[in-house]
N, C-alpha and C positions, 0 to 999 in steps of 0.2 A: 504494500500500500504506500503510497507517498506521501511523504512527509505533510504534518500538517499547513507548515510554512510553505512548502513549497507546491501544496494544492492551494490555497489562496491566494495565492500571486498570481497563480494562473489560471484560474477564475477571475479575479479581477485585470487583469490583461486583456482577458476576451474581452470582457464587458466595456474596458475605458478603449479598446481599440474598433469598438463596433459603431457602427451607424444605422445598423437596424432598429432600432427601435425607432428614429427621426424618420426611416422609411416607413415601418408599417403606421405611424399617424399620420402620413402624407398620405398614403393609400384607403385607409381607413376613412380618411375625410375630402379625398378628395375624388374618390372612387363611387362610397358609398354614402355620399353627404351623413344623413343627421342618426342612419340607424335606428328611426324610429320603429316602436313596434307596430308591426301589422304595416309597416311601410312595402314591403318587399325588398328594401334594403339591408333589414333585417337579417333577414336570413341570406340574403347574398353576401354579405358582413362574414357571417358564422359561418357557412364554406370558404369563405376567402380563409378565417381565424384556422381553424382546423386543417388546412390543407398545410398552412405554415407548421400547427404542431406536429403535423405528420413528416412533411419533410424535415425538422429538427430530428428527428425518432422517438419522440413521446410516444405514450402504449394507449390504449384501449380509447385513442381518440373517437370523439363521436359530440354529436349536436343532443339535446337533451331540450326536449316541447311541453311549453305550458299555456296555458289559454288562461289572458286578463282582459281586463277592462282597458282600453285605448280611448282614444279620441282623434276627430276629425278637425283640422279648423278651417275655417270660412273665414268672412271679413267681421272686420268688429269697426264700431262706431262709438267717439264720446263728443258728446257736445255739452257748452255752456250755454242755457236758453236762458238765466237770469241772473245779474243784471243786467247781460249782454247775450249777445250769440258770438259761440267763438270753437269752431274745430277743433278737437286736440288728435293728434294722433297717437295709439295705443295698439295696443294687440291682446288676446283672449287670452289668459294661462290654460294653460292643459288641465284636463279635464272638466272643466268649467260648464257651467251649464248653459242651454241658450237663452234667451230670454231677453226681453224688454225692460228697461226700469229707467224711470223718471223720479227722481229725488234731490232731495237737499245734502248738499257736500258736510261730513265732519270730517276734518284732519287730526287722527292720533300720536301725530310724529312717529316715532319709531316704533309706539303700541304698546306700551310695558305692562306688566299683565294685570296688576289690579286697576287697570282704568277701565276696562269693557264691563266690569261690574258698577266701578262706582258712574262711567255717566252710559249707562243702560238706556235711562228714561231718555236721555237725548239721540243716542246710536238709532234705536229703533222707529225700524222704516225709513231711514235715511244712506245715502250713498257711504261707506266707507273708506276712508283713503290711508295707508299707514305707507313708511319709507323702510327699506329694507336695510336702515340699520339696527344695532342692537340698543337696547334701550341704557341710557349712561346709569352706571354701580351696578349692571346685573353682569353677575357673574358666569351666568350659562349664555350658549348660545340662545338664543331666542327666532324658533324656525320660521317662515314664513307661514307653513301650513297650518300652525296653533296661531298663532294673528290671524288667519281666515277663520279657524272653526270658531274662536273665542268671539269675532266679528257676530257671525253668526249666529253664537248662541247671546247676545247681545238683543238679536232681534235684525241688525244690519239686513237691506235690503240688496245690494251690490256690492262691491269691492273694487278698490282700484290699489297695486301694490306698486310705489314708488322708487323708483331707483335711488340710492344715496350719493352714487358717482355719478359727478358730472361728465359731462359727453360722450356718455356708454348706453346712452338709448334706452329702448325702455326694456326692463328684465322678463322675464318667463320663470317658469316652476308649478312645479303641480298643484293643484288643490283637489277639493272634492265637487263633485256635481251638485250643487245645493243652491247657490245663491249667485250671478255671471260676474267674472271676476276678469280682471284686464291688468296690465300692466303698462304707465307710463315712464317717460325719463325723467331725470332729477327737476329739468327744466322748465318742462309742463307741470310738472307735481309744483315744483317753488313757484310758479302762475298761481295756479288754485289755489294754495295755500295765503300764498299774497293776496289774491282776490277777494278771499272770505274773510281775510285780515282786515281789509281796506274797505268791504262793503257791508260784512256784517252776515252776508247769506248770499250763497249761491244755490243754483239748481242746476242740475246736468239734468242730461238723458247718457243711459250707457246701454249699446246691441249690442249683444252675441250672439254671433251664427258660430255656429258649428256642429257636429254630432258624435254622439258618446254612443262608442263600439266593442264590440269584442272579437279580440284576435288570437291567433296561434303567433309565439315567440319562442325564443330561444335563448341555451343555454349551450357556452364551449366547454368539453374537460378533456384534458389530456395528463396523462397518469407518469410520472416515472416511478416503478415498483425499486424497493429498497433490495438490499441484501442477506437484512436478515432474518426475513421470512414473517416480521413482526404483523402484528393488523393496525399497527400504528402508524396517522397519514398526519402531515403538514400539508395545510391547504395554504394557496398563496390564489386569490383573484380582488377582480376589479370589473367595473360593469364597463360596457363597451359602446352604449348609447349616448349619442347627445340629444339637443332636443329638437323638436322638431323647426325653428328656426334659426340655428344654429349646426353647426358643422361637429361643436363639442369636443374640439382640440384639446387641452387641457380638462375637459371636463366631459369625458373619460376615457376620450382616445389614447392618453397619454399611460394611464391606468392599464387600459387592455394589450398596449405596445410593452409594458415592462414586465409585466404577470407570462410575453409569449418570450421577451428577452429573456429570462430566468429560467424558463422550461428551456432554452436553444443554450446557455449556458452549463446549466447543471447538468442537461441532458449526457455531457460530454464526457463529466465523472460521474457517471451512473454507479459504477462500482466502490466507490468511497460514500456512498450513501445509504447507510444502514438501514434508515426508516424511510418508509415509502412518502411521496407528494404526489397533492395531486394541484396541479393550475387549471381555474375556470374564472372564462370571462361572462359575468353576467347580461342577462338582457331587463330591460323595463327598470332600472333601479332609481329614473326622476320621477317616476309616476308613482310610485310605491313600493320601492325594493322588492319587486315582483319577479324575480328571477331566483336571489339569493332566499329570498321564503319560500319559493315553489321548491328551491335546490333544499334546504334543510326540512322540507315537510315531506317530500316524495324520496329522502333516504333516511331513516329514523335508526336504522343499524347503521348503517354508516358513522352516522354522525356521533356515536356511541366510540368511535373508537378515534374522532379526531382529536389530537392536543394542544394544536394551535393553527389557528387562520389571521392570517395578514391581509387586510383590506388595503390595496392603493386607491383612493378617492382623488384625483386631481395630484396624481403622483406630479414629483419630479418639480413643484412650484420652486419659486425663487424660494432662497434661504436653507439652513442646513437640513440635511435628509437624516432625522432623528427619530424616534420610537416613542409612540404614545401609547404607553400599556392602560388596558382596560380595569383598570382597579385589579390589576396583580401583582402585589408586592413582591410575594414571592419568585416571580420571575425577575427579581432588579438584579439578581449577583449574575444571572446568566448575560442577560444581557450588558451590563456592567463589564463583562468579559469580551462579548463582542465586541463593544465599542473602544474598548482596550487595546484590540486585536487590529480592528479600523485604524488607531492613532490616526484621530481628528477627534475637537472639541464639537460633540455630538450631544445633545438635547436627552434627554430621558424624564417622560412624565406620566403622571395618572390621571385621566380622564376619561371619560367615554359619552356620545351620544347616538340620539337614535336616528339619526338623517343618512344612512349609510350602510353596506352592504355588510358587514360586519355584525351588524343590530340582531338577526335568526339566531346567528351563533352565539351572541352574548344571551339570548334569551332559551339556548340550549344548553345553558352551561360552560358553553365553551370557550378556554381563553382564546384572545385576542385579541389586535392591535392595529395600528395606522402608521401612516409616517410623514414627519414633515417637523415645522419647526413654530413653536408656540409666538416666540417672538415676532417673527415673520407673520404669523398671523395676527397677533394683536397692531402691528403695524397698517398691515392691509385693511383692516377693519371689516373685512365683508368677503365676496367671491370674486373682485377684478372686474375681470371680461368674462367670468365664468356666466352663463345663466342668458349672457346677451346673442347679439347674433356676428359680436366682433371675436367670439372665443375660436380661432385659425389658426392655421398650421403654423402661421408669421411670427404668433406669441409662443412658439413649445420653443425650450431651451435644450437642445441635446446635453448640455455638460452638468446641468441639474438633474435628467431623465438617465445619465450614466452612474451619479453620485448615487440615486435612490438606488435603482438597480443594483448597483454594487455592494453598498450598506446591506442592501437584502440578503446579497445574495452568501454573504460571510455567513450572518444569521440562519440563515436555510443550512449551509455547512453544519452550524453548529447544535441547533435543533435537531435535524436529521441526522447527530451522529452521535445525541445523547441518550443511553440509552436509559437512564435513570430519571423519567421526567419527574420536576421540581412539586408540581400541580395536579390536583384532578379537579373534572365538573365541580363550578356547583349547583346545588343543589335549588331547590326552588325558596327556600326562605333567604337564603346567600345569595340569587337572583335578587329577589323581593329589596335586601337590606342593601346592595351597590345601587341600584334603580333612588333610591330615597335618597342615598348618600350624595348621588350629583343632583338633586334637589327634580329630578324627574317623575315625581311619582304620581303628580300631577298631571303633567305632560301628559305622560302612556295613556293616565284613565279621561285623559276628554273623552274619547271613544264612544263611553260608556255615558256620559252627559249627552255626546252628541245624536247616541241612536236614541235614548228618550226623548230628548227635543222632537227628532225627527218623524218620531211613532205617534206622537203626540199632536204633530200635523201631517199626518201621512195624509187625508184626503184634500187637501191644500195642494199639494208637491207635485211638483213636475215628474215625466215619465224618467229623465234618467236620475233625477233625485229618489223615487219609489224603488230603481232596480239599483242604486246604492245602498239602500235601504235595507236591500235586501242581501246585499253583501254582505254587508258590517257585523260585527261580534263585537265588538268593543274590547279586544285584546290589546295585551301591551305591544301587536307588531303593526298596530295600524295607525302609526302615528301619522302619517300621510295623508 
């Protein structure tokens, strides 16, 4: 076997002397624009994805079919009918419902969570506007989809969700079919905002066209079996869709290019890898991590014998390529050794949320992590160009996309060759108690607020708010 030093040198040699990864996001996005599901781009995506694991020589490649909910869009319309008439341009969020509404603007800023309760009396029946940043002293993220449901349960009749970057146009992201929800730029949103300041009351009208679908989508996996004979797997994926006005460079082309780099890497010392990995690129995971739920609901044995999954989410961003453990202490000396091993000053923290393809497995027990660099994100303050229709091939950094890669790919060495893992599941009250501990416990159960609202006016509701309706359980994975 070769030395452990001088298998990670060359590993990481491949990796810093490669260009494949900057190839398959150029391909990915410019081949198969947005990847949306039920697009038919889809799945020409996922044979493109799979032909690559095959010729790296990954084992038991194969595409893996689940059927969600999608969406169509059509045009969308907002105007100012008082105190003036004035066009704004916008665009529908995904899955949003269709529908007419004529109301009076509130502006919540950025929406912090106890404001939808205390001005309820005035939300309700009125248009919605919030801006997608976080709200100033909170400590979690705060997702765009809980500012809609919270909207909602408010009584809000529309939505409009504001960009906080100036000259990035106006953002996208899922919501649910309930109430038409749009998205404008920071420009138009600081208009409205100003207008209502200046005038005291405005009134829009907000259309949406479009139609809420169900489709067949997809998932990639391609296997490299270990050596020694264990049922023990390292998963390493990232989901592969952007959105559907957007090409989704960075978000998560970049993801699905490094998850096929690391299988075309490692694939190479198959034989220094004790325990088995598997790499899978997800499908559907802006609209509800519908790929990576389909992927841990339709393998229950499986999932029973993974030790850890690394989610790339908008791999490879500016800043250091560091490890955010999911509230697992006990993984810090491991890792602590990897990044030892890396020599570079590399980030290690504990956090976790639920807007990402990691969330099934954290809710199976299963540890896991992300990557990227905390500081770098409190600086950014939000997603960039992520979400917009400017997130292109122009903004991916190959020498950022090689560092993550690389950091990974020592970690994967070192995971897949330990044979004594540090961890097991936990358990559902060890679930229960991380969930509260990042102050989510709320979050998870809107669900469960929102399907009583919604039962409670089910003969009110439009046809694809009724067949959401009729989806929903109000579980901790439906935070979307």
């Amino acid at each position: 076997m070769a030395s452990k030093d001088g298998l990670v040198k060359r590993v990481l040699g491949d990796i810093y002397g490669s260009v494949e990864p900057l190839e398959v996001v150029t391909e990915l996005c410019d081949e198969y624009d947005a990847r949306w599901p039920g697009s038919g781009m889809d799945l020409a995506s996922c044979e493109y994805m799979a032909e690559k694991m095959k010729g790296h020589g990954l084992q038991n490649v194969h595409l893996e079919k689940f059927t969600i909910p999608s969406w169509i869009r059509d045009s969308s319309k907002l105007e100012v009918t008082e105190p003036k008439q004035k066009k704004i341009d916008c665009i529908a969020l995904p899955m949003s419902s269709e529908g007419i509404v004529e109301g009076e603007l509130i502006y919540l800023g950025a929406g912090p969570v106890h404001i939808y309760e205390e001005l309820a009396d005035e939300i309700k029946g009125k248009i919605v506007m919030v801006n997608s940043g976080n709200p100033r002293g909170m400590k979690r993220f705060l997702h765009r989809s809980e500012k809609y449901q919270r909207s909602v349960l408010a009584g809000a009749a529309g939505w409009i969700f504001m960009n906080h970057y100036p000259a990035y146009g106006p953002p996208t992201g899922g919501i649910s079919p309930i109430i038409p929800g749009i998205g404008v730029s920071y420009e138009d949103g600081m208009y409205l905002a100003r207008m209502l300041e200046r005038k005291g009351r405005v009134k829009l009208r907000l259309e949406t066209k479009c139609t809420n679908v169900i489709v067949d989508t997809w998932n990639v996996v391609g296997d490299i079996p270990g050596t020694s004979g264990s049922d023990d797997w390292v998963i390493y994926g990232a989901h592969y869709e952007g959105h559907d006005i957007a090409v989704g460079a960075l978000d998560d082309a970049t993801g699905a290019a490094i998850v096929m780099e690391l299988g075309r890497a490692l694939v190479k010392e198959k034989e220094h890898l004790r325990h088995n990995m598997r790499f899978i690129c997800f499908g559907a995971e802006e609209i509800g991590l519908f790929g990576s739920r389909a992927y841990c609901d339709d393998n229950p044995d499986f999932m029973k014998n993974v030790r850890f999954m690394l989610n790339f989410d908008a791999a490879g961003r500016a800043g250091r390529q560091g490890f955010c453990l999911h509230g697992w202490p006990g993984l810090e000396p491991l890792f602590g050794e990897v990044i030892k091993e890396i020599g570079t000053d590399l980030p290690m923290w504990q956090s976790v949320g639920p807007y990402s393809d990691h969330w099934p497995f954290v809710l199976k027990g299963v540890p896991t992590a992300t990557m990227g660099d905390p500081d770098e994100a409190a600086k950014r303050a939000g997603r960039g160009f992520g979400h917009t229709k400017y997130d292109t091939v122009d903004k991916v950094d190959l020498r950022a996309m090689r560092e993550c890669a690389g950091n990974a790919a020592v970690l994967a060495l070192k995971i897949a060759n330990t044979d004594e893992w540090p961890v097991k599941h936990r358990n559902q009250v060890e679930i229960d108690t991380l969930v509260a501990s990042q102050g989510l416990e709320e979050t998870v159960r809107l669900g469960v607020k929102l399907k009583k609202y919604l039962e409670e006016r089910r003969n009110s509701l439009r046809p694809e708010t009724v067949a959401y309706l009729g989806r929903i359980s109000g579980s901790w994975d439906e935070v979307l």
